[in-house]
C-alpha positions in Angstrom: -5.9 -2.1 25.2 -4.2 -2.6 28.5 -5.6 -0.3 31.5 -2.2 1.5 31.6 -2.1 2.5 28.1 -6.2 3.4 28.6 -5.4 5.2 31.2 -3.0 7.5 29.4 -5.3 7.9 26.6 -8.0 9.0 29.5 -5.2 11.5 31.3 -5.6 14.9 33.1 -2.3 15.4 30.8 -3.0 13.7 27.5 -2.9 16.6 25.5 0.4 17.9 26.6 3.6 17.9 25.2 5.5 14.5 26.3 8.7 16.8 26.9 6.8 18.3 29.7 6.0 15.2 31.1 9.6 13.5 30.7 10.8 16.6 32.4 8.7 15.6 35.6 8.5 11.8 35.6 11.7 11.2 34.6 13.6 13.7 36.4 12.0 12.3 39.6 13.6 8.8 38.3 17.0 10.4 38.2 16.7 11.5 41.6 15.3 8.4 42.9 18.3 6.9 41.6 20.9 9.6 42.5 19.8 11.4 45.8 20.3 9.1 49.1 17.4 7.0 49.9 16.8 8.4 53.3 15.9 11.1 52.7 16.0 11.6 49.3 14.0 8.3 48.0 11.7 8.7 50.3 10.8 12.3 49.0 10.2 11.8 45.6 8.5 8.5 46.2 6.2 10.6 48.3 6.3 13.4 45.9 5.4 11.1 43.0 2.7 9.9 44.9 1.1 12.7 45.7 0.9 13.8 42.0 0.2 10.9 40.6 -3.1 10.6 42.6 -3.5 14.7 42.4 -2.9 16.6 39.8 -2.3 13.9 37.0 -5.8 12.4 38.2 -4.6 9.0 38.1 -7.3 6.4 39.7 -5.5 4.6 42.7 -6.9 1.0 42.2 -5.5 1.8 38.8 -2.3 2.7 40.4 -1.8 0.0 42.6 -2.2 -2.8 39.7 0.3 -1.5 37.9 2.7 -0.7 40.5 2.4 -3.9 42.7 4.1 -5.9 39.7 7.8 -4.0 39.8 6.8 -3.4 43.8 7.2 -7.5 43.7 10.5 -6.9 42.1 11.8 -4.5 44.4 11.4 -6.5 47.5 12.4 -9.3 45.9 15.8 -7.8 44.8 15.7 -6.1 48.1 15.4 -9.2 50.5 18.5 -10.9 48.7 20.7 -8.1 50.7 19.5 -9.5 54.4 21.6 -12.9 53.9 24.7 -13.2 52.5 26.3 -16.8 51.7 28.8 -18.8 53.5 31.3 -17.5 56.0 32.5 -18.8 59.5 28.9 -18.2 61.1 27.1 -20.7 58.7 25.8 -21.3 54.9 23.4 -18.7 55.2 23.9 -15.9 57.8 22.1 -12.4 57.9 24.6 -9.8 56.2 25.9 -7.3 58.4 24.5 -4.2 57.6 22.0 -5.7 55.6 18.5 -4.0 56.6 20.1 -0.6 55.8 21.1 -1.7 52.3 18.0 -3.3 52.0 15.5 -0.6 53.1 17.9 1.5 50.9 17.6 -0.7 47.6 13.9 -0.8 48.5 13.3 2.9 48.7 15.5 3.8 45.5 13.7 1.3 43.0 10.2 2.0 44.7 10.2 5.5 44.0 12.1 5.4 40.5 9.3 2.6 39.3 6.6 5.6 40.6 8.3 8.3 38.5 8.3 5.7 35.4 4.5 5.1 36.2 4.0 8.9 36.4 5.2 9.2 32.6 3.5 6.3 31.5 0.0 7.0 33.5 0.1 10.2 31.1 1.9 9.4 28.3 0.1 7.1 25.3 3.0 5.5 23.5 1.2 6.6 20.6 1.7 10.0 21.3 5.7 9.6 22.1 6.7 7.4 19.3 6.2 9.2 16.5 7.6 12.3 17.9 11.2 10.3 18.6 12.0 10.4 14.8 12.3 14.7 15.2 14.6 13.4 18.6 16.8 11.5 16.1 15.6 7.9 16.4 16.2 6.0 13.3 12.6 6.1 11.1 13.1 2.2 10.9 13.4 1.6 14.6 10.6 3.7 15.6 8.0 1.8 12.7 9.3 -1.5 14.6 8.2 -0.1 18.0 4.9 1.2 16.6 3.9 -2.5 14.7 4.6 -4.0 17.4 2.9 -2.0 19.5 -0.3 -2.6 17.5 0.7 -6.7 17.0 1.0 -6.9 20.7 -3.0 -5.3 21.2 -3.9 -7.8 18.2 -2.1 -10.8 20.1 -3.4 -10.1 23.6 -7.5 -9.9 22.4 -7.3 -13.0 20.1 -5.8 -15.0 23.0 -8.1 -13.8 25.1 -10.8 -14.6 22.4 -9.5 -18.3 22.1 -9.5 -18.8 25.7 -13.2 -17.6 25.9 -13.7 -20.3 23.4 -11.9 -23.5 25.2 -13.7 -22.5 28.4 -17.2 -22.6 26.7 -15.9 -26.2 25.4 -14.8 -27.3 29.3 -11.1 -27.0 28.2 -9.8 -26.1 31.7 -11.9 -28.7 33.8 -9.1 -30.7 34.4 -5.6 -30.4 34.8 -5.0 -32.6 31.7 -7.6 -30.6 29.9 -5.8 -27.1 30.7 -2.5 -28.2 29.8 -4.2 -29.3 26.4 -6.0 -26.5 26.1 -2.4 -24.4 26.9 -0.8 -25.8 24.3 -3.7 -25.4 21.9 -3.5 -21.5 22.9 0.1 -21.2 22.1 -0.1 -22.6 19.0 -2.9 -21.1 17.3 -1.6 -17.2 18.7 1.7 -18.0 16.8 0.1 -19.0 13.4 -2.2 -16.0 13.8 0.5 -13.7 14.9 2.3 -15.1 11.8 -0.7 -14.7 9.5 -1.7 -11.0 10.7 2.1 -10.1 10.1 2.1 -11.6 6.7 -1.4 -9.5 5.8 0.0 -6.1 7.4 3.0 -6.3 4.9 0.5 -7.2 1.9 -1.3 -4.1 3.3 1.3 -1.8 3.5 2.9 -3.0 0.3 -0.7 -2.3 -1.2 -0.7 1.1 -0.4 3.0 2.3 -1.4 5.3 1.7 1.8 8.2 3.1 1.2 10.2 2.4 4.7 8.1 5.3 6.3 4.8 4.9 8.3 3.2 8.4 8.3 1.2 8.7 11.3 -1.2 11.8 12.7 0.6 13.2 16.0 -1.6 15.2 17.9 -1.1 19.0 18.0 1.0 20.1 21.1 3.4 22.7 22.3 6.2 22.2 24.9 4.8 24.3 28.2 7.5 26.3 29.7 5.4 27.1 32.7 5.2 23.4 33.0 9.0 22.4 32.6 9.5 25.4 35.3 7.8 24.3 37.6 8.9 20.8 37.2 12.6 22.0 37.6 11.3 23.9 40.4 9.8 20.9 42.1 13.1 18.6 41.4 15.5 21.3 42.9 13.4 22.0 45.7 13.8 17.9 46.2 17.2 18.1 46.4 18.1 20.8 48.7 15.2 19.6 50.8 17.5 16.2 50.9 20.2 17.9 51.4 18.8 20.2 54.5 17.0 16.9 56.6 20.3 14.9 55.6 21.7 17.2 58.4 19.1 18.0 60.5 17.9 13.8 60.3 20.3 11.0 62.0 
Protein backbone atom coordinates (compact mmCIF):
# COMPACT_ATOMS: atom_id res chain seq x y z
CA UNK A 1 0.00 0.00 0.00
CA UNK A 2 1.54 3.43 -0.67
CA UNK A 3 1.98 5.70 2.61
CA UNK A 4 -0.56 8.18 1.06
CA UNK A 5 -3.33 5.77 0.53
CA UNK A 6 -2.21 4.29 4.34
CA UNK A 7 -2.49 7.28 5.55
CA UNK A 8 -6.01 7.91 4.42
CA UNK A 9 -7.03 4.61 5.62
CA UNK A 10 -5.39 5.80 9.18
CA UNK A 11 -7.24 9.39 9.01
CA UNK A 12 -8.73 11.72 11.79
CA UNK A 13 -11.51 11.82 8.87
CA UNK A 14 -11.76 8.32 7.52
CA UNK A 15 -15.14 7.76 8.48
CA UNK A 16 -16.68 10.79 7.01
CA UNK A 17 -18.61 11.31 4.09
CA UNK A 18 -16.06 12.15 1.09
CA UNK A 19 -18.62 15.09 0.08
CA UNK A 20 -17.60 16.73 3.21
CA UNK A 21 -14.21 16.38 2.51
CA UNK A 22 -14.42 17.48 -1.33
CA UNK A 23 -16.26 20.43 -0.01
CA UNK A 24 -13.04 21.50 1.99
CA UNK A 25 -10.11 20.23 -0.07
CA UNK A 26 -11.35 20.94 -3.18
CA UNK A 27 -12.96 24.14 -2.63
CA UNK A 28 -9.50 25.35 -1.29
CA UNK A 29 -8.14 24.11 -4.88
CA UNK A 30 -10.62 26.39 -6.66
CA UNK A 31 -9.54 29.26 -4.74
CA UNK A 32 -6.00 28.54 -5.13
CA UNK A 33 -6.64 28.64 -8.67
CA UNK A 34 -9.11 31.62 -8.84
CA UNK A 35 -8.27 34.09 -6.03
CA UNK A 36 -4.90 36.32 -6.73
CA UNK A 37 -1.82 34.74 -5.52
CA UNK A 38 -0.84 37.46 -3.24
CA UNK A 39 -2.90 37.37 -1.12
CA UNK A 40 -5.20 34.95 -1.96
CA UNK A 41 -2.66 31.81 -2.71
CA UNK A 42 -0.86 32.45 -0.01
CA UNK A 43 -3.97 32.14 2.31
CA UNK A 44 -5.19 29.00 1.54
CA UNK A 45 -1.82 27.53 1.11
CA UNK A 46 -1.38 28.60 4.69
CA UNK A 47 -4.89 27.66 5.54
CA UNK A 48 -4.39 24.20 4.09
CA UNK A 49 -1.49 23.87 5.99
CA UNK A 50 -2.57 24.49 9.04
CA UNK A 51 -5.36 21.85 8.73
CA UNK A 52 -3.69 19.49 7.24
CA UNK A 53 -1.15 19.22 10.13
CA UNK A 54 -4.22 20.06 12.78
CA UNK A 55 -7.32 18.98 12.59
CA UNK A 56 -6.99 16.21 9.81
CA UNK A 57 -3.92 14.81 12.00
CA UNK A 58 -1.94 14.35 9.07
CA UNK A 59 1.92 13.36 10.10
CA UNK A 60 4.30 16.04 8.59
CA UNK A 61 7.21 13.87 7.47
CA UNK A 62 4.29 12.15 5.83
CA UNK A 63 3.28 15.37 4.39
CA UNK A 64 6.41 16.53 3.08
CA UNK A 65 7.06 13.15 0.99
CA UNK A 66 4.26 13.50 -0.74
CA UNK A 67 4.20 17.09 -1.33
CA UNK A 68 7.89 17.68 -2.30
CA UNK A 69 7.13 15.60 -5.69
CA UNK A 70 4.43 18.24 -7.38
CA UNK A 71 6.58 21.01 -5.09
CA UNK A 72 9.41 19.85 -7.79
CA UNK A 73 6.97 20.58 -10.43
CA UNK A 74 5.88 23.85 -9.36
CA UNK A 75 9.22 25.39 -9.38
CA UNK A 76 10.07 23.82 -12.14
CA UNK A 77 7.22 25.22 -14.19
CA UNK A 78 7.66 28.31 -12.22
CA UNK A 79 11.45 29.03 -13.03
CA UNK A 80 10.67 28.80 -16.92
CA UNK A 81 8.84 32.37 -16.43
CA UNK A 82 12.30 34.24 -15.25
CA UNK A 83 13.89 33.89 -18.98
CA UNK A 84 12.24 34.29 -21.94
CA UNK A 85 14.01 33.47 -25.44
CA UNK A 86 15.55 35.58 -27.99
CA UNK A 87 15.04 39.19 -28.39
CA UNK A 88 17.50 42.26 -29.06
CA UNK A 89 19.25 41.77 -25.47
CA UNK A 90 20.42 38.12 -26.28
CA UNK A 91 19.32 34.21 -26.68
CA UNK A 92 18.35 34.00 -23.26
CA UNK A 93 17.49 37.18 -21.28
CA UNK A 94 15.50 37.49 -17.89
CA UNK A 95 11.73 38.25 -18.83
CA UNK A 96 10.53 41.52 -17.71
CA UNK A 97 8.25 41.06 -15.08
CA UNK A 98 9.28 37.69 -14.64
CA UNK A 99 9.72 37.12 -10.67
CA UNK A 100 6.16 38.41 -10.19
CA UNK A 101 4.70 35.83 -12.58
CA UNK A 102 6.85 33.44 -11.24
CA UNK A 103 6.29 33.82 -7.45
CA UNK A 104 2.67 33.99 -8.69
CA UNK A 105 2.60 30.63 -10.72
CA UNK A 106 4.56 29.30 -7.62
CA UNK A 107 2.03 30.32 -5.05
CA UNK A 108 -1.12 29.23 -7.19
CA UNK A 109 0.08 25.50 -7.94
CA UNK A 110 1.67 25.19 -4.33
CA UNK A 111 -1.29 25.77 -2.55
CA UNK A 112 -3.80 24.01 -5.09
CA UNK A 113 -1.36 20.72 -4.86
CA UNK A 114 -2.01 21.23 -0.70
CA UNK A 115 -5.80 21.29 -1.04
CA UNK A 116 -5.49 18.10 -3.48
CA UNK A 117 -3.26 16.43 -0.65
CA UNK A 118 -5.81 17.60 1.95
CA UNK A 119 -8.57 15.35 0.11
CA UNK A 120 -6.36 12.59 -0.56
CA UNK A 121 -4.52 12.53 3.02
CA UNK A 122 -8.32 11.71 4.19
CA UNK A 123 -9.85 10.21 1.45
CA UNK A 124 -9.06 6.20 0.65
CA UNK A 125 -9.89 5.79 -2.96
CA UNK A 126 -11.68 2.97 -1.84
CA UNK A 127 -14.05 4.76 -0.09
CA UNK A 128 -14.71 7.41 -3.11
CA UNK A 129 -14.94 5.02 -5.97
CA UNK A 130 -17.72 3.13 -5.34
CA UNK A 131 -19.76 5.95 -4.23
CA UNK A 132 -19.18 7.77 -7.93
CA UNK A 133 -21.64 5.32 -9.60
CA UNK A 134 -24.71 7.11 -7.24
CA UNK A 135 -22.72 10.59 -8.75
CA UNK A 136 -23.44 9.19 -12.24
CA UNK A 137 -20.16 7.65 -13.34
CA UNK A 138 -20.61 4.98 -15.77
CA UNK A 139 -20.53 1.37 -13.65
CA UNK A 140 -17.92 0.27 -16.28
CA UNK A 141 -15.55 3.13 -15.80
CA UNK A 142 -15.63 3.09 -12.12
CA UNK A 143 -14.83 -1.19 -12.12
CA UNK A 144 -11.75 0.00 -14.41
CA UNK A 145 -10.49 2.50 -11.79
CA UNK A 146 -11.09 0.06 -8.86
CA UNK A 147 -8.99 -3.11 -10.82
CA UNK A 148 -6.62 -1.06 -11.42
CA UNK A 149 -6.37 0.30 -8.39
CA UNK A 150 -5.89 -3.17 -6.85
CA UNK A 151 -3.38 -4.31 -10.13
CA UNK A 152 -1.28 -1.34 -9.36
CA UNK A 153 -0.82 -2.59 -5.22
CA UNK A 154 -0.21 -6.15 -6.87
CA UNK A 155 2.42 -4.66 -9.43
CA UNK A 156 4.26 -2.40 -7.05
CA UNK A 157 4.91 -5.46 -4.14
CA UNK A 158 5.97 -8.08 -6.71
CA UNK A 159 8.53 -5.63 -8.17
CA UNK A 160 9.62 -4.89 -5.05
CA UNK A 161 9.69 -8.66 -4.27
CA UNK A 162 11.86 -9.40 -7.51
CA UNK A 163 14.22 -6.69 -6.72
CA UNK A 164 14.77 -8.13 -3.13
CA UNK A 165 15.62 -11.22 -5.03
CA UNK A 166 18.32 -9.88 -7.67
CA UNK A 167 20.01 -7.97 -4.77
CA UNK A 168 20.42 -11.18 -2.71
CA UNK A 169 21.94 -12.66 -6.08
CA UNK A 170 24.46 -9.33 -6.48
CA UNK A 171 22.35 -8.18 -9.44
CA UNK A 172 23.14 -4.44 -8.92
CA UNK A 173 27.02 -4.71 -8.16
CA UNK A 174 27.80 -3.35 -11.31
CA UNK A 175 26.57 -1.11 -13.65
CA UNK A 176 26.27 -3.86 -16.30
CA UNK A 177 24.72 -6.09 -13.65
CA UNK A 178 21.92 -3.43 -12.82
CA UNK A 179 21.03 -2.65 -16.26
CA UNK A 180 20.64 -6.60 -16.54
CA UNK A 181 18.97 -6.93 -13.70
CA UNK A 182 16.49 -3.75 -15.05
CA UNK A 183 15.56 -5.36 -17.78
CA UNK A 184 15.05 -8.66 -16.08
CA UNK A 185 12.60 -6.58 -13.64
CA UNK A 186 10.59 -5.16 -16.52
CA UNK A 187 10.07 -8.21 -18.04
CA UNK A 188 8.93 -10.54 -15.52
CA UNK A 189 6.33 -7.48 -13.84
CA UNK A 190 4.73 -7.48 -17.41
CA UNK A 191 4.19 -11.29 -17.76
CA UNK A 192 2.93 -11.31 -14.16
CA UNK A 193 0.88 -8.27 -14.62
CA UNK A 194 -0.48 -10.21 -17.66
CA UNK A 195 -0.90 -13.52 -15.81
CA UNK A 196 -2.67 -11.90 -12.62
CA UNK A 197 -5.08 -10.09 -15.15
CA UNK A 198 -5.85 -13.22 -17.00
CA UNK A 199 -6.56 -15.14 -13.37
CA UNK A 200 -8.77 -12.06 -12.00
CA UNK A 201 -11.03 -12.51 -15.14
CA UNK A 202 -11.19 -16.48 -14.65
CA UNK A 203 -12.08 -15.37 -11.09
CA UNK A 204 -14.60 -13.12 -11.68
CA UNK A 205 -16.04 -15.16 -14.51
CA UNK A 206 -16.10 -18.04 -11.80
CA UNK A 207 -18.22 -16.32 -9.60
CA UNK A 208 -21.02 -14.81 -12.06
CA UNK A 209 -19.61 -11.22 -13.24
CA UNK A 210 -22.14 -9.69 -14.80
CA UNK A 211 -20.42 -6.14 -15.77
CA UNK A 212 -20.94 -5.01 -12.05
CA UNK A 213 -18.34 -5.40 -9.14
CA UNK A 214 -20.45 -5.16 -5.89
CA UNK A 215 -18.34 -3.76 -3.30
CA UNK A 216 -19.05 -2.95 0.67
CA UNK A 217 -18.95 1.01 1.06
CA UNK A 218 -18.66 1.97 4.42
CA UNK A 219 -21.68 3.53 6.29
CA UNK A 220 -21.58 7.43 6.18
CA UNK A 221 -23.74 10.46 6.19
CA UNK A 222 -22.93 13.81 4.57
CA UNK A 223 -22.27 16.34 7.76
CA UNK A 224 -23.86 19.60 7.29
CA UNK A 225 -22.20 21.07 10.20
CA UNK A 226 -19.12 20.04 8.35
CA UNK A 227 -19.92 21.41 4.73
CA UNK A 228 -20.87 24.75 6.84
CA UNK A 229 -18.15 25.31 8.21
CA UNK A 230 -16.14 24.53 5.26
CA UNK A 231 -18.22 27.15 3.19
CA UNK A 232 -17.63 29.30 6.17
CA UNK A 233 -13.86 28.89 6.07
CA UNK A 234 -13.70 29.35 1.96
CA UNK A 235 -15.83 32.66 2.15
CA UNK A 236 -14.08 33.99 4.95
CA UNK A 237 -10.84 33.34 2.49
CA UNK A 238 -12.10 35.29 0.06
CA UNK A 239 -13.21 38.42 1.58
CA UNK A 240 -10.11 38.16 3.62
CA UNK A 241 -8.34 38.44 0.02
CA UNK A 242 -10.33 40.77 -0.93
CA UNK A 243 -9.86 43.27 2.34
CA UNK A 244 -5.62 42.86 2.44
CA UNK A 245 -5.77 43.22 -1.50
CA UNK A 246 -6.52 46.93 -0.46
CA UNK A 247 -5.00 47.41 2.65
CA UNK A 248 -1.51 45.30 1.11
CA UNK A 249 0.63 47.02 -1.90
Amino acid sequence: MLPIDAAAHSSRWRRRHPVDKAVLGLGLTALAVSLPPWPGAALVLLTALVVLLGPAGVPARKLWRAYRVPLGFCVTGALTLLVQIGGPDGFVTLAEGGPARAGGLLLRTSAASLGVLLFAFTTPLSDLLPRLVRAGVPAAVVDVALVTYRMSFLLLDSMGRIRQAQAARLGHTTRAATWRSLAGLGTTAFVRAFDRAGRLQAGLAGRGYDGTLRVLVPEAKVSRPFVAAAVVLLLSLIALTLVLKKVLP
